[in-house]
C-alpha positions as CSV (number, residue, x, y, z in Angstrom):
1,X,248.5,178.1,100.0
2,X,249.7,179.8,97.2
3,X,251.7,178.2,94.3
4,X,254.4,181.0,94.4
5,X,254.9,180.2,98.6
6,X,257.6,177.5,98.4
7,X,259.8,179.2,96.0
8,X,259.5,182.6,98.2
9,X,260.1,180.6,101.4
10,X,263.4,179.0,99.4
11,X,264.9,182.9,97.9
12,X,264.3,184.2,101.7
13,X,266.1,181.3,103.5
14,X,269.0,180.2,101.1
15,X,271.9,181.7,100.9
16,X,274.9,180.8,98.9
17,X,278.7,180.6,99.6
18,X,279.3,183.8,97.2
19,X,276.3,185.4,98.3
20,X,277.0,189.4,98.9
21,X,275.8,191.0,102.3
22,X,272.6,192.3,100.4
23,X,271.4,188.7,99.2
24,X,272.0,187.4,102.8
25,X,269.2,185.3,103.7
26,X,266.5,186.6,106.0
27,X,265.4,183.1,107.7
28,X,267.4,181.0,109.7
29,X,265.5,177.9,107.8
30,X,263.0,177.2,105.1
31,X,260.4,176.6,107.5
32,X,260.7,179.7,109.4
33,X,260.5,181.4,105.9
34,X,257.6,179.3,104.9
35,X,255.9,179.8,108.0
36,X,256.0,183.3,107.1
37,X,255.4,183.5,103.9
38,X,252.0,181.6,104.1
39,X,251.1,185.1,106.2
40,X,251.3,187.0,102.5
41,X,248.1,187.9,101.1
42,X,247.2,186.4,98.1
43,X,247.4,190.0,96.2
44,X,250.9,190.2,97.0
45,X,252.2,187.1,95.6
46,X,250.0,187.3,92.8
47,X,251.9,190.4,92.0
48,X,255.0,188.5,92.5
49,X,254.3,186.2,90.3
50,X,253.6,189.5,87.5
51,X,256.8,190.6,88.4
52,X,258.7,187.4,87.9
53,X,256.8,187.7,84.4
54,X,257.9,190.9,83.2
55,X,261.3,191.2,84.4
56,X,262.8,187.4,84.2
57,X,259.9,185.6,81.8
58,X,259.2,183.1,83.8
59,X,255.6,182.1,84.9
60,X,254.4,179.2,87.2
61,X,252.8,176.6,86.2
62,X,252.3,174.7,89.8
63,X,253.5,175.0,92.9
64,X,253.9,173.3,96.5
65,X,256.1,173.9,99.5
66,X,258.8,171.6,98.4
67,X,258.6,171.9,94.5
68,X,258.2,175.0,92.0
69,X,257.4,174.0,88.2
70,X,258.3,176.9,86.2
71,X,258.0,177.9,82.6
72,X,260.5,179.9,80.9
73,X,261.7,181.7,77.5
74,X,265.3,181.7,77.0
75,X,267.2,183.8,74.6
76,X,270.6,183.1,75.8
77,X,271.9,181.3,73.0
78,X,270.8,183.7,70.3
79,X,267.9,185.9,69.4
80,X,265.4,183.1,69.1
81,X,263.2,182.3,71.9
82,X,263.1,178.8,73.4
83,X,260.6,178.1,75.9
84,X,261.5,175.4,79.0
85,X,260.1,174.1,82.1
86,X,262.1,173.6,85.2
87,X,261.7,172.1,88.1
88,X,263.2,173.5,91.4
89,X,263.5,172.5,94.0
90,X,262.1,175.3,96.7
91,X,265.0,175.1,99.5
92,X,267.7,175.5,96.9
93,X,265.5,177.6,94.5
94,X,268.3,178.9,92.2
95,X,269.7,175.9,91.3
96,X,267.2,174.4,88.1
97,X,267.0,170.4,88.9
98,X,265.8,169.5,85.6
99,X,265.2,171.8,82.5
100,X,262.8,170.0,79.2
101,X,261.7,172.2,76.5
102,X,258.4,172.8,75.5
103,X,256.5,174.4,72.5
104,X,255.2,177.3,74.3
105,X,254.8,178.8,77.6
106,X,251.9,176.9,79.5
107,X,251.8,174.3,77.1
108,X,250.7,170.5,78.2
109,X,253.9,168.1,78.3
C-alpha cells in the first residue's frame, strides 16, 4: 500500500466535536475508510502527497496503516523556518503525537 493510505483513511473517518457539517467525516470507521482508500491509484495519492507539499509543507517520510511520519517547516513562531518530524497517529490524524526537530526536511535522525 501506499505510505500516504493511513493518514487518508484517518482525515476521511475522524471527525471532531467542533467539526462544521463540511468536515463531517465520510466513513463510519477507519477501516471502512482504509478499505477504501487502498482502491486509490497510486497516481492519485502521489499527487496528494504534492499537494500536502505545496499548500501545508509537509512531506512524508514513511507511512503504514496505523502510523504517518511526517516532516514539516514551521514558520509560526517567526519568519525563520524550523523543520520537525511528527508522528501521528492515522485514526486521530490531526492531533501530532510527538513533534522532534530536525536539520532539514528528509534528514536521517
Amino acid at each position: 500500500h501506499h505510505r500516504a493510505c493511513g493518514y487518508r483513511a484517518g482525515l476521511h473517518s475522524f471527525s471532531s466535536d467542533t467539526a462544521s457539517s463540511e468536515d463531517e467525516r465520510q466513513f463510519d470507521s477507519f477501516e471502512s475508510a482504509w478499505d477504501a482508500i487502498t482502491l486509490v491509484p497510486k497516481d492519485l495519492l502521489d499527487d496528494f502527497e504534492a499537494e500536502l507539499w505545496e499548500t501545508q509543507s509537509r512531506k512524508f517520510v514513511h507511512g503504514t496503516k496505523y502510523v504517518s511520519v511526517i516532516d514539516a517547516i514551521d514558520t509560526s513562531i517567526d519568519d525563520d523556518e524550523r523543520f520537525f518530524r511528527y508522528l501521528l497517529w492515522n485514526e486521530r490524524p490531526h492531533l501530532v503525537q510527538t513533534a522532534v526537530q530536525i536539520p532539514s526536511i528528509g534528514a536521517p535522525y
